[in-house]
N, CA, C and O atoms as CSV, one atom per row, in Angstrom:
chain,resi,resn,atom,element,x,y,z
A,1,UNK,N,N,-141.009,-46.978,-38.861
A,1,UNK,CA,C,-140.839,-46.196,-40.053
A,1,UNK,C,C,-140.739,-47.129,-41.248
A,1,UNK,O,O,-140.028,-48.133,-41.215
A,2,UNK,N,N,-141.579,-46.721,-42.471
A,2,UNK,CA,C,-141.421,-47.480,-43.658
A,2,UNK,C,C,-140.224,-47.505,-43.924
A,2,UNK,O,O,-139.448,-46.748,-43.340
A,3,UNK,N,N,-139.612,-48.793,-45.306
A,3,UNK,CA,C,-138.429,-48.502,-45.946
A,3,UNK,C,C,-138.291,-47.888,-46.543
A,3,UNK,O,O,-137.106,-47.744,-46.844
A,4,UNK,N,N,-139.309,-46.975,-47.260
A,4,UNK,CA,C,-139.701,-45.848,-48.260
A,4,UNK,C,C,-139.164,-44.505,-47.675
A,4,UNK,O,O,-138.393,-43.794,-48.319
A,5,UNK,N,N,-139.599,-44.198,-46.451
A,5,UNK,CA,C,-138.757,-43.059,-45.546
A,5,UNK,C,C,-137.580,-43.513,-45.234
A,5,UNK,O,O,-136.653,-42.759,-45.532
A,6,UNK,N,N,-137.210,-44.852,-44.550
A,6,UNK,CA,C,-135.429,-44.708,-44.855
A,6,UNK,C,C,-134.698,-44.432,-45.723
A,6,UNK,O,O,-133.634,-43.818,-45.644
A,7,UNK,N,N,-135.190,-44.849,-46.594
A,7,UNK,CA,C,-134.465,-44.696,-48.106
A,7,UNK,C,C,-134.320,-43.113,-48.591
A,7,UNK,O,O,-133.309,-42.688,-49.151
A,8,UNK,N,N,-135.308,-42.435,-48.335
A,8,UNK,CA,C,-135.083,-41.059,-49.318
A,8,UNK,C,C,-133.967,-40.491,-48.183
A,8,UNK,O,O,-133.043,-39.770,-48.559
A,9,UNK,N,N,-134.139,-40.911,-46.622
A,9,UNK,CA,C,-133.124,-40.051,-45.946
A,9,UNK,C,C,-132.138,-40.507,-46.636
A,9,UNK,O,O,-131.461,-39.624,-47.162
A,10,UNK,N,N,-131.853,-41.436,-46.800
A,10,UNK,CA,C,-130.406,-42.428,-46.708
A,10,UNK,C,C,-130.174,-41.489,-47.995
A,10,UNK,O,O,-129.418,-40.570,-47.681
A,11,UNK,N,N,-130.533,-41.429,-49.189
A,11,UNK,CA,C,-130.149,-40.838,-50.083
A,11,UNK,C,C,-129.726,-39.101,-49.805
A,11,UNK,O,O,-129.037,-38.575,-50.680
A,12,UNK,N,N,-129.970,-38.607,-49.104
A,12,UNK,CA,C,-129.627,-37.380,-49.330
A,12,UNK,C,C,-127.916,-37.341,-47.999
A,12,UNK,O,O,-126.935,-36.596,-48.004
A,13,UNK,N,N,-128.180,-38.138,-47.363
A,13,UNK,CA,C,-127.288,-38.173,-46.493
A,13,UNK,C,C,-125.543,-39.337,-47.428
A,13,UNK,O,O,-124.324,-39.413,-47.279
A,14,UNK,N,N,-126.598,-39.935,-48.276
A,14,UNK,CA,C,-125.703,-40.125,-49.024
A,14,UNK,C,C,-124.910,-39.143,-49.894
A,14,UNK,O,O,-123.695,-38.951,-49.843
A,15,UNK,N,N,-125.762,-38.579,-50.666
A,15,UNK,CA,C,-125.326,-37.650,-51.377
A,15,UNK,C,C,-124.237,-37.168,-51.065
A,15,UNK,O,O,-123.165,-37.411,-51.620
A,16,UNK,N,N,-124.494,-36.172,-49.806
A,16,UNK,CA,C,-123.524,-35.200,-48.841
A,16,UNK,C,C,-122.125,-35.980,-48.947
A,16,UNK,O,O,-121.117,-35.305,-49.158
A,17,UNK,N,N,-121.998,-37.656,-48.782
A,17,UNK,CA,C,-121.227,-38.568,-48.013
A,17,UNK,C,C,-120.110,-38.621,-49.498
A,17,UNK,O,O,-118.880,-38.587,-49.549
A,18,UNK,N,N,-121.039,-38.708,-50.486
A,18,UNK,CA,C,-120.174,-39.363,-52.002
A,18,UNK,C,C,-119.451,-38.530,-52.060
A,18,UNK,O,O,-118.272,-38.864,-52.175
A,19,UNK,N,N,-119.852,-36.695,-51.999
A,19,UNK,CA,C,-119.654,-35.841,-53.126
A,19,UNK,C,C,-118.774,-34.924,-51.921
A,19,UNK,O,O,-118.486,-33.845,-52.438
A,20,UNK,N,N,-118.380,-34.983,-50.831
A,20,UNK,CA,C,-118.204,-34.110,-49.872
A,20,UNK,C,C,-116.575,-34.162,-50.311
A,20,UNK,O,O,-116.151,-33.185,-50.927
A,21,UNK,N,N,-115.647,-35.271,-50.013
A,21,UNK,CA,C,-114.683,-35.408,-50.195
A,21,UNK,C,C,-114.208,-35.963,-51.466
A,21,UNK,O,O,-114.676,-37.100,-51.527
A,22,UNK,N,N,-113.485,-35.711,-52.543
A,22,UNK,CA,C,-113.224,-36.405,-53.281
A,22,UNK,C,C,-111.319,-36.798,-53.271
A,22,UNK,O,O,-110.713,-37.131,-54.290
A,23,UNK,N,N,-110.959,-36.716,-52.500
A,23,UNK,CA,C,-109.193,-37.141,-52.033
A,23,UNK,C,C,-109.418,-38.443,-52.032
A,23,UNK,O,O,-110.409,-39.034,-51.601
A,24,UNK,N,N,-108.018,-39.070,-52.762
A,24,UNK,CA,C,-108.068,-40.550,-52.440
A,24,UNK,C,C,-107.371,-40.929,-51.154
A,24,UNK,O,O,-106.478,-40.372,-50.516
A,25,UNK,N,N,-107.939,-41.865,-50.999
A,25,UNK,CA,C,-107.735,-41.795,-49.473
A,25,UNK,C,C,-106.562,-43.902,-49.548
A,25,UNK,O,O,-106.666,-44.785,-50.400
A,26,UNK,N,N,-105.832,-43.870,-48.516
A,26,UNK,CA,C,-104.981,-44.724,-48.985
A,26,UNK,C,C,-106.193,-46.172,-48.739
A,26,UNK,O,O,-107.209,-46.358,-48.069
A,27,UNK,N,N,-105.240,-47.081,-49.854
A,27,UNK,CA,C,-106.409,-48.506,-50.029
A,27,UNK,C,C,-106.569,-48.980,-48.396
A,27,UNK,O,O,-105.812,-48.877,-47.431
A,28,UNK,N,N,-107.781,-49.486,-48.553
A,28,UNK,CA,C,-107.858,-50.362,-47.221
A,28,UNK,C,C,-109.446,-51.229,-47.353
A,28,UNK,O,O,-110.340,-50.873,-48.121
A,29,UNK,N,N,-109.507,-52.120,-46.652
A,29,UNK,CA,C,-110.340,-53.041,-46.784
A,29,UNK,C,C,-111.495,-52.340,-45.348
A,29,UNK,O,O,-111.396,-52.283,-44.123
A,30,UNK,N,N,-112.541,-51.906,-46.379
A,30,UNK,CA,C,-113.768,-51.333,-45.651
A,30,UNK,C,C,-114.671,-51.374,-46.779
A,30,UNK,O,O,-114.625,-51.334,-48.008
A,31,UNK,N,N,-115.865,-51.511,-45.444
A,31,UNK,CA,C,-117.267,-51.540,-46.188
A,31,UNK,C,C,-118.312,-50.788,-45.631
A,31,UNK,O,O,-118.368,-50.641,-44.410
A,32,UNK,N,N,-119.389,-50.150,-46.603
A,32,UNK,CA,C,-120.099,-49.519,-45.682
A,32,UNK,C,C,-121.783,-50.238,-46.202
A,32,UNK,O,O,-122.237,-49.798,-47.259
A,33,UNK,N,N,-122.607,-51.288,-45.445
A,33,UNK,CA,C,-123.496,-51.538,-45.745
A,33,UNK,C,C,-124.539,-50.784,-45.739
A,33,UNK,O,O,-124.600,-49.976,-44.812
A,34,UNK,N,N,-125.802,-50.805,-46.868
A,34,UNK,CA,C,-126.306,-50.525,-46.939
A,34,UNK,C,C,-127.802,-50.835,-45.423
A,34,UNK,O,O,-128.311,-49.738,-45.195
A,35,UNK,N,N,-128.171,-51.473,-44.915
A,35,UNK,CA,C,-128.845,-51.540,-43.914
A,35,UNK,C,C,-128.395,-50.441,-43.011
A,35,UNK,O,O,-129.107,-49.504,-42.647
A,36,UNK,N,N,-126.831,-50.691,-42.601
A,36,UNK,CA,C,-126.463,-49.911,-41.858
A,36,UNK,C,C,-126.625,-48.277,-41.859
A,36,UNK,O,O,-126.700,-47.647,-40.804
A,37,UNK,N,N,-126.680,-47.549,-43.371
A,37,UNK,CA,C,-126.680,-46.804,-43.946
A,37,UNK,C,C,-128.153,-45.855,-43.766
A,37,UNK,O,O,-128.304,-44.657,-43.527
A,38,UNK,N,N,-129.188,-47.024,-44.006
A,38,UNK,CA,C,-130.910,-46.858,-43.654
A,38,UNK,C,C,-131.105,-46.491,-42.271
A,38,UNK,O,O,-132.067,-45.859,-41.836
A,39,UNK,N,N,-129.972,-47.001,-41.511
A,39,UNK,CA,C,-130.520,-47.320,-40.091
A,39,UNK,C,C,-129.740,-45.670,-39.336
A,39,UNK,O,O,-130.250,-45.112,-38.364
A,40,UNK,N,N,-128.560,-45.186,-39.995
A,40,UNK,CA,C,-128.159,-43.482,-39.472
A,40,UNK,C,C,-129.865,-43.188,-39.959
A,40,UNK,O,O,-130.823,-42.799,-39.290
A,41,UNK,N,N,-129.777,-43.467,-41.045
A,41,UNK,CA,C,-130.804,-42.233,-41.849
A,41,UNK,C,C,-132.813,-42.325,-41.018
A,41,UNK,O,O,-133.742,-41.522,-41.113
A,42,UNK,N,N,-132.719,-43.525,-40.373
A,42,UNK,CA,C,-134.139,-43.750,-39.946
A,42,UNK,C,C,-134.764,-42.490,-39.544
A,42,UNK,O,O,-135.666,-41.903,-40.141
A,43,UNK,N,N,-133.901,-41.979,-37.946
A,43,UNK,CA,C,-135.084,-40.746,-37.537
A,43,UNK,C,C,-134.902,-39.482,-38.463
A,43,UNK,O,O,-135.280,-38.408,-37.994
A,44,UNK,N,N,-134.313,-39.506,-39.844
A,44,UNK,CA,C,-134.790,-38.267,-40.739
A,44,UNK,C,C,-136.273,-38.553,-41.532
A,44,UNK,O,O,-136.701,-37.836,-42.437
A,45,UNK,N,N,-136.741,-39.372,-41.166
A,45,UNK,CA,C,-137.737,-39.885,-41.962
A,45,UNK,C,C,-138.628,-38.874,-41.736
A,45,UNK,O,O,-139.004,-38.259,-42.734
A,46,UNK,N,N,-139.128,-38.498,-40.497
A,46,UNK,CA,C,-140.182,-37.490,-40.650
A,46,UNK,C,C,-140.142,-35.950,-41.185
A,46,UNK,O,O,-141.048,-35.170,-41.480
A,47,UNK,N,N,-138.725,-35.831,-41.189
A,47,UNK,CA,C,-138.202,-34.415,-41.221
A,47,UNK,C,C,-138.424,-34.289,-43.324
A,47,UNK,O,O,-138.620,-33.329,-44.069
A,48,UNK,N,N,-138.268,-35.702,-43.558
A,48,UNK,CA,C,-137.832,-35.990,-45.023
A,48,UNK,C,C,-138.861,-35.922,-45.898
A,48,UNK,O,O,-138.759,-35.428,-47.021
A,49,UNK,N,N,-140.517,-36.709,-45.136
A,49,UNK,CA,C,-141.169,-36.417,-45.877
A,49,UNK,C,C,-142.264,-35.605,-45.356
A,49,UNK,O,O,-143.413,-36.048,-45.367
A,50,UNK,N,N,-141.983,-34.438,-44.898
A,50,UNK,CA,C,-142.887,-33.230,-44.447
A,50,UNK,C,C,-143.322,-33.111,-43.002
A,50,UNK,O,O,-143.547,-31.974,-42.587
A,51,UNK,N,N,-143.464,-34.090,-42.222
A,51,UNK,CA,C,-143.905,-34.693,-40.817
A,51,UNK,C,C,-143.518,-33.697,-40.307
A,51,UNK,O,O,-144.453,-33.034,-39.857
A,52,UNK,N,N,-142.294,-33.148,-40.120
A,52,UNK,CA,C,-141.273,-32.267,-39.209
A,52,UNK,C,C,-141.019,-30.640,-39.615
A,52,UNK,O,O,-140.837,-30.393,-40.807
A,53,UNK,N,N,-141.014,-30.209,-39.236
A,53,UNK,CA,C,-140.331,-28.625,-39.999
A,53,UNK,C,C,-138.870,-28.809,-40.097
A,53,UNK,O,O,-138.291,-28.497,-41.138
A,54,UNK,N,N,-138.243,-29.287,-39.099
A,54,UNK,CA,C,-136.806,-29.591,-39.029
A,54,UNK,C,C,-136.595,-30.843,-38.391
A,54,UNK,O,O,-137.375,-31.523,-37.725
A,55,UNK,N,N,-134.961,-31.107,-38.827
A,55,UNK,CA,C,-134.537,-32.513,-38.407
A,55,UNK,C,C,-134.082,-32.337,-37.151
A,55,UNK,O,O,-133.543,-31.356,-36.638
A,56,UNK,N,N,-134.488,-33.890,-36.505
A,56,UNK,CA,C,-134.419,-33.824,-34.969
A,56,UNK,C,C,-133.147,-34.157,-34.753
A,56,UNK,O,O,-132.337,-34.308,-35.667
A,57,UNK,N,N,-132.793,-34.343,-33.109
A,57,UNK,CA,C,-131.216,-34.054,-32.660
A,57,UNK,C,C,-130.658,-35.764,-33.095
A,57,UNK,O,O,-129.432,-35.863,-33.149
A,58,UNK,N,N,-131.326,-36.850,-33.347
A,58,UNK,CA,C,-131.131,-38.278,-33.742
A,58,UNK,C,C,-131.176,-37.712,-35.306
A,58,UNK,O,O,-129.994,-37.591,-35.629
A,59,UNK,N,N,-131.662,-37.483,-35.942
A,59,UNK,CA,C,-131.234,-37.392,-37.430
A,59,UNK,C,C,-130.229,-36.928,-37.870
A,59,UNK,O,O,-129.623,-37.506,-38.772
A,60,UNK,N,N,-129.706,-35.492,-37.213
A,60,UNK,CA,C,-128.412,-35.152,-37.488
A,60,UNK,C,C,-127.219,-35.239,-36.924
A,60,UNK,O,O,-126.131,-34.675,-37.031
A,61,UNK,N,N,-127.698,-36.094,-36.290
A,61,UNK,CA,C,-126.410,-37.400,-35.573
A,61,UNK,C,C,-126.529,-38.766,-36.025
A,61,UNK,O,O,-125.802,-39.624,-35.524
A,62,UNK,N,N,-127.473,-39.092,-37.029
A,62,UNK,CA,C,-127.122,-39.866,-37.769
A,62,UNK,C,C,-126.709,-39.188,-38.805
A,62,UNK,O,O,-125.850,-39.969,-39.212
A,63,UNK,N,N,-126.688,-38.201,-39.617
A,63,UNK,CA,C,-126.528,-37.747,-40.847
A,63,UNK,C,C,-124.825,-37.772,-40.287
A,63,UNK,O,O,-123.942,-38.608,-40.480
A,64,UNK,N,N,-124.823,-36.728,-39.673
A,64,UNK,CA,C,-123.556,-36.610,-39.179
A,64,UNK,C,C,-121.918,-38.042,-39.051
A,64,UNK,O,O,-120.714,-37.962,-39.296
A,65,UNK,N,N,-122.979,-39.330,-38.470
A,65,UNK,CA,C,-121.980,-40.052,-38.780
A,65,UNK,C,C,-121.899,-40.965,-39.742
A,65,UNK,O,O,-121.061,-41.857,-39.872
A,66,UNK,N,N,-122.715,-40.726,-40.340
A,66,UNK,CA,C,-122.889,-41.590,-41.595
A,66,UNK,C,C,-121.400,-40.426,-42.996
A,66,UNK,O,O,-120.627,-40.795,-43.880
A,67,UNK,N,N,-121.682,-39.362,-42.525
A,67,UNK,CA,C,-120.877,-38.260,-43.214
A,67,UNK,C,C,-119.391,-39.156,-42.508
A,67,UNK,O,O,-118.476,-39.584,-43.211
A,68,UNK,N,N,-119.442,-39.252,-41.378
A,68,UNK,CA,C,-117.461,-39.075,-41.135
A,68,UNK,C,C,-117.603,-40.657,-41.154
A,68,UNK,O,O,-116.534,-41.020,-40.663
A,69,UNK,N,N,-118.215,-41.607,-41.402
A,69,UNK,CA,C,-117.748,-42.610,-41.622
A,69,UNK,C,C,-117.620,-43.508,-42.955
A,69,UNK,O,O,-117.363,-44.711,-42.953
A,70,UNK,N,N,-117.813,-42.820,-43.938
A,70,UNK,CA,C,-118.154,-43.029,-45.462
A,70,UNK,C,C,-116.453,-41.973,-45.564
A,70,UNK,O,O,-116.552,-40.751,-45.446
A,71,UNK,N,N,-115.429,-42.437,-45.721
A,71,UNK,CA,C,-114.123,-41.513,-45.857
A,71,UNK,C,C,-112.898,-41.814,-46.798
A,71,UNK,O,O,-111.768,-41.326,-46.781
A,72,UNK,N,N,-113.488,-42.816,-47.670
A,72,UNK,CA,C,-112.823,-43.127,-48.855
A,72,UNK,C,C,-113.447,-43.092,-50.257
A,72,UNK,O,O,-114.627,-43.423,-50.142
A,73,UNK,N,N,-113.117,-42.809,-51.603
A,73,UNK,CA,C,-114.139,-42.704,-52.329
A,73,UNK,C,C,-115.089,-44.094,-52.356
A,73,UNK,O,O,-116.317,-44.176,-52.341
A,74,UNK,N,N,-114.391,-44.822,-52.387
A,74,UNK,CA,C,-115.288,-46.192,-52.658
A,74,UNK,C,C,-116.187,-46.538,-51.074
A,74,UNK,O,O,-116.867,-47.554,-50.922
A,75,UNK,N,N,-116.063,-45.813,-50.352
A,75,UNK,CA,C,-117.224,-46.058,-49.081
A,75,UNK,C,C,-118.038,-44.964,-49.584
A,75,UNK,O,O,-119.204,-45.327,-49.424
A,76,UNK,N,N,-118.011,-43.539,-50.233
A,76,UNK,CA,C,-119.059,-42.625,-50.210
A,76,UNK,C,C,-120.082,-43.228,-51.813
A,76,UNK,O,O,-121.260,-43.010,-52.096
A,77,UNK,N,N,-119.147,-43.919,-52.476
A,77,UNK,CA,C,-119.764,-44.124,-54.226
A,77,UNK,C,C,-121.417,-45.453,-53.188
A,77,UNK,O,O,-122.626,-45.415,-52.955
A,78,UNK,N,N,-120.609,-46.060,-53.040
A,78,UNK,CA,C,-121.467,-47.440,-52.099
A,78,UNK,C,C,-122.701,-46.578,-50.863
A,78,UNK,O,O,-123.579,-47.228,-50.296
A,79,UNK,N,N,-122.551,-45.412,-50.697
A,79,UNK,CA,C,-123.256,-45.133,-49.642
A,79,UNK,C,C,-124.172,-44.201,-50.325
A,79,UNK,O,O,-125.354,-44.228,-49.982
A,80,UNK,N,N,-123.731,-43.243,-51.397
A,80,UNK,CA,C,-124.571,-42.279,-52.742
A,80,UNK,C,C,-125.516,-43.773,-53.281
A,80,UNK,O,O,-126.743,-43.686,-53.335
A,81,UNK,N,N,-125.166,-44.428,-53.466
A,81,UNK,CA,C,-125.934,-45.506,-54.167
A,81,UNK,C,C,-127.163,-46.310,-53.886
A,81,UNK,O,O,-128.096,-46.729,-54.572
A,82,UNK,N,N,-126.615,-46.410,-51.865
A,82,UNK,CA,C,-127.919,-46.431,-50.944
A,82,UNK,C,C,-128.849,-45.666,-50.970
A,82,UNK,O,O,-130.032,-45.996,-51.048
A,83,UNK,N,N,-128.409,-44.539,-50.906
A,83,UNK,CA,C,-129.303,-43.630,-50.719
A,83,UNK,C,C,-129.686,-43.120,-51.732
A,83,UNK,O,O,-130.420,-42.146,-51.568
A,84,UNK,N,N,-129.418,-43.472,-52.955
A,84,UNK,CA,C,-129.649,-42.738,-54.371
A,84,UNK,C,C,-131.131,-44.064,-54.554
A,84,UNK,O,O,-132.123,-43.666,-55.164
A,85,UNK,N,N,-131.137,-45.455,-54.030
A,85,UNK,CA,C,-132.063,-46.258,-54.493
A,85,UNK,C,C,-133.113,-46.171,-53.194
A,85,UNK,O,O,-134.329,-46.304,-53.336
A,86,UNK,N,N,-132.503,-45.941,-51.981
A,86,UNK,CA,C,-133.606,-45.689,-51.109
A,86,UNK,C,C,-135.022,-44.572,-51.205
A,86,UNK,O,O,-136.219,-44.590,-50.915
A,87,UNK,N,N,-134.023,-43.640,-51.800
A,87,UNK,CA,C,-134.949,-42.174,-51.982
A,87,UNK,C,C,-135.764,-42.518,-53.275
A,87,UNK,O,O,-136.930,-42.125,-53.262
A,88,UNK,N,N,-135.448,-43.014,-54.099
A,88,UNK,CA,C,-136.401,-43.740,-55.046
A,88,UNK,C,C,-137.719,-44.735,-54.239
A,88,UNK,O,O,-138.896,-44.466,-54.477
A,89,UNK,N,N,-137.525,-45.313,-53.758
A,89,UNK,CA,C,-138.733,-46.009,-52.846
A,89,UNK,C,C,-139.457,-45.263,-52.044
A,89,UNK,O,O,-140.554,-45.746,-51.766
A,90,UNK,N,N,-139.160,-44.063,-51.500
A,90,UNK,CA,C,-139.881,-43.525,-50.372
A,90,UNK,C,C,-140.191,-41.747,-50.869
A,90,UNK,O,O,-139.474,-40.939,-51.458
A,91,UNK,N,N,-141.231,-41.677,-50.453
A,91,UNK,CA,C,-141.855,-40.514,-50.515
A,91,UNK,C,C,-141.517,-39.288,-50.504
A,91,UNK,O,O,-142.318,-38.443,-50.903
A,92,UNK,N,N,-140.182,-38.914,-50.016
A,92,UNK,CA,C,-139.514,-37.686,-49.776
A,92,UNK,C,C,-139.527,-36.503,-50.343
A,92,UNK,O,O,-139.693,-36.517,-51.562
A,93,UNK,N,N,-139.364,-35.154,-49.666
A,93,UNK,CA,C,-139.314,-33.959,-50.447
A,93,UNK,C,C,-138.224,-33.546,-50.860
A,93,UNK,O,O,-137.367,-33.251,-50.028
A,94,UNK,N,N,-137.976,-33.420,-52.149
A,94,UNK,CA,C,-136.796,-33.187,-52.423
A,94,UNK,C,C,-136.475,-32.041,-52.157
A,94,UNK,O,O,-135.473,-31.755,-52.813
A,95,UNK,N,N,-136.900,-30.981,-51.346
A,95,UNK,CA,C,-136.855,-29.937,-50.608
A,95,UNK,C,C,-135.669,-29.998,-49.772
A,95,UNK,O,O,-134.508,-29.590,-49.792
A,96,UNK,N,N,-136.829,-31.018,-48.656
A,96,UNK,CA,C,-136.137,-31.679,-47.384
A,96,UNK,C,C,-134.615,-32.737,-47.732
A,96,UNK,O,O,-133.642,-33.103,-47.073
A,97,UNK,N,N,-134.950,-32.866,-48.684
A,97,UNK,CA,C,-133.463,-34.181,-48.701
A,97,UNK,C,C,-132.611,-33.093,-49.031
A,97,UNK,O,O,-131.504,-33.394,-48.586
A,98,UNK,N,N,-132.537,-31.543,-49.803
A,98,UNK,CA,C,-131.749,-30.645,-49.905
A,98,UNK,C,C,-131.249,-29.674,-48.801
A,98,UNK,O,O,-130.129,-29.164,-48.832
A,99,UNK,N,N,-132.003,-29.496,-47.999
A,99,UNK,CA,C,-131.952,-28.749,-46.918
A,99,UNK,C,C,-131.437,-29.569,-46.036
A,99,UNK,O,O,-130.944,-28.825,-45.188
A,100,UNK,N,N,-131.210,-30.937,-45.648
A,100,UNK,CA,C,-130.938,-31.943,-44.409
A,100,UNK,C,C,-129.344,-31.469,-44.532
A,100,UNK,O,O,-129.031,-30.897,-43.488
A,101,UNK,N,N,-128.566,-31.510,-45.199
A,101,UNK,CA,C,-126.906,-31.693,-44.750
A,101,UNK,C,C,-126.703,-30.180,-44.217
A,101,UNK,O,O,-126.067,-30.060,-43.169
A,102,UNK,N,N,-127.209,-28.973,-44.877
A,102,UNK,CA,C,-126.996,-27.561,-44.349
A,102,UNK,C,C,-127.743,-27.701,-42.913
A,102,UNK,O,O,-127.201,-27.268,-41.896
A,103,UNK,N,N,-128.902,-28.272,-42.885
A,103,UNK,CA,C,-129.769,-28.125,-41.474
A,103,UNK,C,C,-128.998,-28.810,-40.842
A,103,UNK,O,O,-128.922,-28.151,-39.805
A,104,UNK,N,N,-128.393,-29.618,-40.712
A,104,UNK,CA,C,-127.310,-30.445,-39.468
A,104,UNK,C,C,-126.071,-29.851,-40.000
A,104,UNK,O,O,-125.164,-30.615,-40.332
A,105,UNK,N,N,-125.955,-28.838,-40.095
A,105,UNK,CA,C,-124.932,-28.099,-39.795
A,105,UNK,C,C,-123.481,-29.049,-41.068
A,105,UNK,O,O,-122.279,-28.990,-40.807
A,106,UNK,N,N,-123.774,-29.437,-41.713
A,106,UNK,CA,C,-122.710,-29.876,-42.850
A,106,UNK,C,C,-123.161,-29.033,-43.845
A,106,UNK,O,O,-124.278,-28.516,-43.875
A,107,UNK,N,N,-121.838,-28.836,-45.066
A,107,UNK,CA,C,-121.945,-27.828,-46.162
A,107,UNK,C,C,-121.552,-28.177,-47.679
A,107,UNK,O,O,-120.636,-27.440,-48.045
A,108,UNK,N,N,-121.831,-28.781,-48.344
A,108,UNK,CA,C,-121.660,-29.503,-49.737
A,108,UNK,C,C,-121.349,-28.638,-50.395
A,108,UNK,O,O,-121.622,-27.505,-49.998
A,109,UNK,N,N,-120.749,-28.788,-51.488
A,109,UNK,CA,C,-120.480,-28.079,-52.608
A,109,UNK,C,C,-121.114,-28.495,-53.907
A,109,UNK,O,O,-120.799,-28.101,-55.030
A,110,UNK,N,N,-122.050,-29.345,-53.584
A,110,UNK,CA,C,-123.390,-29.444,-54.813
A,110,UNK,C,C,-124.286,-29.396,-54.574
A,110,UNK,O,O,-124.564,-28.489,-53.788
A,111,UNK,N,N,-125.589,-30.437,-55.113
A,111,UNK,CA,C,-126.292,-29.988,-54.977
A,111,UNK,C,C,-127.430,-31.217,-54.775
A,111,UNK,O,O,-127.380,-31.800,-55.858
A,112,UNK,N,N,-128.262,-31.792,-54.082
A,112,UNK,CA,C,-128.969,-33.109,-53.942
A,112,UNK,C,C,-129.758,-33.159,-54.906
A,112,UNK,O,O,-130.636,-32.300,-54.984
A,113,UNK,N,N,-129.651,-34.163,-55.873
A,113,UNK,CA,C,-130.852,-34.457,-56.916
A,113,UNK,C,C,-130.918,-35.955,-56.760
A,113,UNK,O,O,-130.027,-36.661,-56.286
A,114,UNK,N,N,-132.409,-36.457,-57.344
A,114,UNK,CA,C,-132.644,-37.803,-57.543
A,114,UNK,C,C,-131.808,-38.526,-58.286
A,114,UNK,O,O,-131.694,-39.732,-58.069
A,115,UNK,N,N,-131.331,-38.106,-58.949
A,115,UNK,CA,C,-130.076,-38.436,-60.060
A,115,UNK,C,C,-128.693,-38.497,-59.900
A,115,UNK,O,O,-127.905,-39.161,-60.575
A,116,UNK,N,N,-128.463,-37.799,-59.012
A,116,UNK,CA,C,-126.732,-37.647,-58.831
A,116,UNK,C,C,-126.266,-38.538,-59.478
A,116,UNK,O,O,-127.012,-39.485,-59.728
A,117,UNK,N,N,-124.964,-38.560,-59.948
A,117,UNK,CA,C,-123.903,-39.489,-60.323
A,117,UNK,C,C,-122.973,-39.660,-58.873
A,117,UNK,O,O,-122.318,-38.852,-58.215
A,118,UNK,N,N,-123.269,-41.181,-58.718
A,118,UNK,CA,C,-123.031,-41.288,-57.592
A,118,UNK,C,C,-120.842,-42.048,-57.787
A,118,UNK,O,O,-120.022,-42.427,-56.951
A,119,UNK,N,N,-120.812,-41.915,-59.180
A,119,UNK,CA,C,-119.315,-42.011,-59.449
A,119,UNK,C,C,-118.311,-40.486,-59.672
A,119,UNK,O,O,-117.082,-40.453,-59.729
A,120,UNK,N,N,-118.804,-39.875,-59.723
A,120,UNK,CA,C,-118.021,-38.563,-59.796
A,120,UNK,C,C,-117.711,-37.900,-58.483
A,120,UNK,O,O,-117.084,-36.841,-58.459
């Protein structure tokens, strides 16, 4: 899979990740890399840019833990950011990057754009 399809997944799975929780969560020394971030999001790639009708049972088990492991604001701002520059490189429908967190069964309270503010 190109980095162009990791990236737009990574971004919408980001999205979900920034904006899902906003509680501060107590300090602690964590990081969430960006490779790592590409690499949940890989098998949404086909689902992301039209290939698929729906995301397969590896995409929303990566979406999925990329969601419960991004659990402080400063792991979801760092992981919106991945995926806010990945989805810029890669081809994606912004359809599909909207529909991925409801289709694996997660439920946001916004809304996926190319733009998000990935600090709020």
């Amino acid at each position: 899979m190109t980095t162009k399809a990791i990236s737009a997944l990574a971004v919408v799975l980001l999205a979900a990740v920034a904006f899902h929780q906003q509680l501060a969560a107590p300090a602690r020394a964590a990081y969430i890399a960006c490779p790592a971030v590409l690499q949940d999001m890989t098998p949404c790639l086909p689902f992301l840019q039209g290939g698929d009708r729906s995301p397969s049972a590896g995409c929303c088990a990566g979406v999925r833990s990329l969601y419960a492991s991004a659990d402080t604001t400063a792991e979801r701002r760092a992981t919106c950011e991945c995926l806010k520059t990945a989805y810029l490189q890669v081809q994606a429908k912004l359809s599909a990057a909207q529909a991925l967190p409801g289709d694996c069964g997660l439920s946001l309270p916004y809304i996926i754009t190319p733009d998000i503010d990935c600090n709020t």
